[in-house]
C-alpha positions in Angstrom: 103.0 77.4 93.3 105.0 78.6 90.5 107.6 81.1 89.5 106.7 84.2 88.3 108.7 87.1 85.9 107.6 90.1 87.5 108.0 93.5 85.8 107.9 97.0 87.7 108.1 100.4 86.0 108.5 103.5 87.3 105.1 105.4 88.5 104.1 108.9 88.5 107.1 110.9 90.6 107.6 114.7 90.6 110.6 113.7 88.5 108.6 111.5 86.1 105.0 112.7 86.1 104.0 110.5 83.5 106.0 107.7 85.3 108.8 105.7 82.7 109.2 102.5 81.5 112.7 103.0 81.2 113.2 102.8 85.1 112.3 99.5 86.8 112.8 96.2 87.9 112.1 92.4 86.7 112.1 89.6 89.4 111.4 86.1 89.6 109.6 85.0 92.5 107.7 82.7 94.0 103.8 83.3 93.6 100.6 81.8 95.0 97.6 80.7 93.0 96.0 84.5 94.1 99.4 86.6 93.4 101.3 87.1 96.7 104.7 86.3 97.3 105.2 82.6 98.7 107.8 82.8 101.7 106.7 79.2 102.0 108.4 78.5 98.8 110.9 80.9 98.7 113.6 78.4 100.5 113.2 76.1 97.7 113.0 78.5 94.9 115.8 81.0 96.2 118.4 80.5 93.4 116.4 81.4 90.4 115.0 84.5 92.5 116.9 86.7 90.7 116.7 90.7 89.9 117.6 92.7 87.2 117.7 96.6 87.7 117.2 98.9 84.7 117.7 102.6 85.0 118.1 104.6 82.0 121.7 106.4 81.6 122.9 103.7 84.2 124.3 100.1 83.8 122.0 97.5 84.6 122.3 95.9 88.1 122.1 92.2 88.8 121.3 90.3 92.0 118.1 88.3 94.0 114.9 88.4 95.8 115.9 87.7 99.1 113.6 87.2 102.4 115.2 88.5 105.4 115.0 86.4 108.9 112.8 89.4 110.2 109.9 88.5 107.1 110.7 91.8 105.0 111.9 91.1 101.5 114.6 93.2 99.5 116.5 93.4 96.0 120.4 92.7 97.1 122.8 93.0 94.7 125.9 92.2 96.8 127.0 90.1 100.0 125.7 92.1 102.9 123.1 94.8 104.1 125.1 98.1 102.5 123.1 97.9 99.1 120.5 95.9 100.0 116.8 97.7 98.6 113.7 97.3 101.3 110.4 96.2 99.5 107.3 97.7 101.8 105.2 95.5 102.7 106.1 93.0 99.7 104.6 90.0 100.9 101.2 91.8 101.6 100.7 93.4 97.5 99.2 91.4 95.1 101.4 91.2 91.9 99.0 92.0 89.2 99.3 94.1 86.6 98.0 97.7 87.3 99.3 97.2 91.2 101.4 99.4 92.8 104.4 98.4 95.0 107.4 101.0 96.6 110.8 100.4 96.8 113.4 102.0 98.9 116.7 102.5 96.6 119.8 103.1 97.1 119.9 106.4 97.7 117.4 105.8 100.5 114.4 107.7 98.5 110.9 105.3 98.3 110.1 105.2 95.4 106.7 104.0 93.4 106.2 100.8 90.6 103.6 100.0 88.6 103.6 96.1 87.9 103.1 96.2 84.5 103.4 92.0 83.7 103.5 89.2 85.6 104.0 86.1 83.2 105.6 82.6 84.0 109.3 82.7 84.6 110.2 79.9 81.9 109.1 80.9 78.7 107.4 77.7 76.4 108.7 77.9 73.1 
């Protein structure tokens, strides 16, 4: 099992038909040897599953990969369920690049990504 640096862009949207790369995410989470999220390992990786999210003209927000009690997973920026963005179906994708995953922001539209890199979460110098 190892930690993966996930990155997501914006795909194709009425509002972005060529999608942007300057509206996404990057996550750190737990992958298995085939590319699914690990809520096996999860527990024990939890603290460095972190999230950055990038949208252009806005500050970047900061906060984790968490796995809720129910199985679903979601980008949480702060304490409690208020900000909290849904994943669909995140433990079923495979995070390669060219895959697709939506996300349901905070403004409660579903949105598309493209993963565009998956590489390993500690860099080697």
């Amino acid at each position: 099992m190892a930690l993966k640096r996930i990155l997501l862009e914006l795909a194709r949207t009425p509002d972005y038909p060529n999608g942007s790369s300057l509206h996404g995410y990057e996550f750190v989470a737990p992958l298995d040897d085939k590319g699914h999220l690990s809520s096996a390992e999860w527990p024990r990786a939890k603290a460095a599953c972190t999230v950055r999210r990038f949208w252009a003209g806005a500050p970047d927000e900061h906060g984790a990969l968490i796995h809720r009690r129910n199985g679903t997973w979601a980008f949480s920026y702060e304490p409690g369920e208020e900000d909290d963005e849904p994943i669909f179906r995140f433990d079923k994708h495979l995070f390669t690049a060219g895959e697709y995953v939506t996300v349901t922001e905070h403004d409660g539209v579903s949105r598309p990504f493209r993963v565009v890199e998956v590489a390993p979460a500690i860099r080697r110098a």
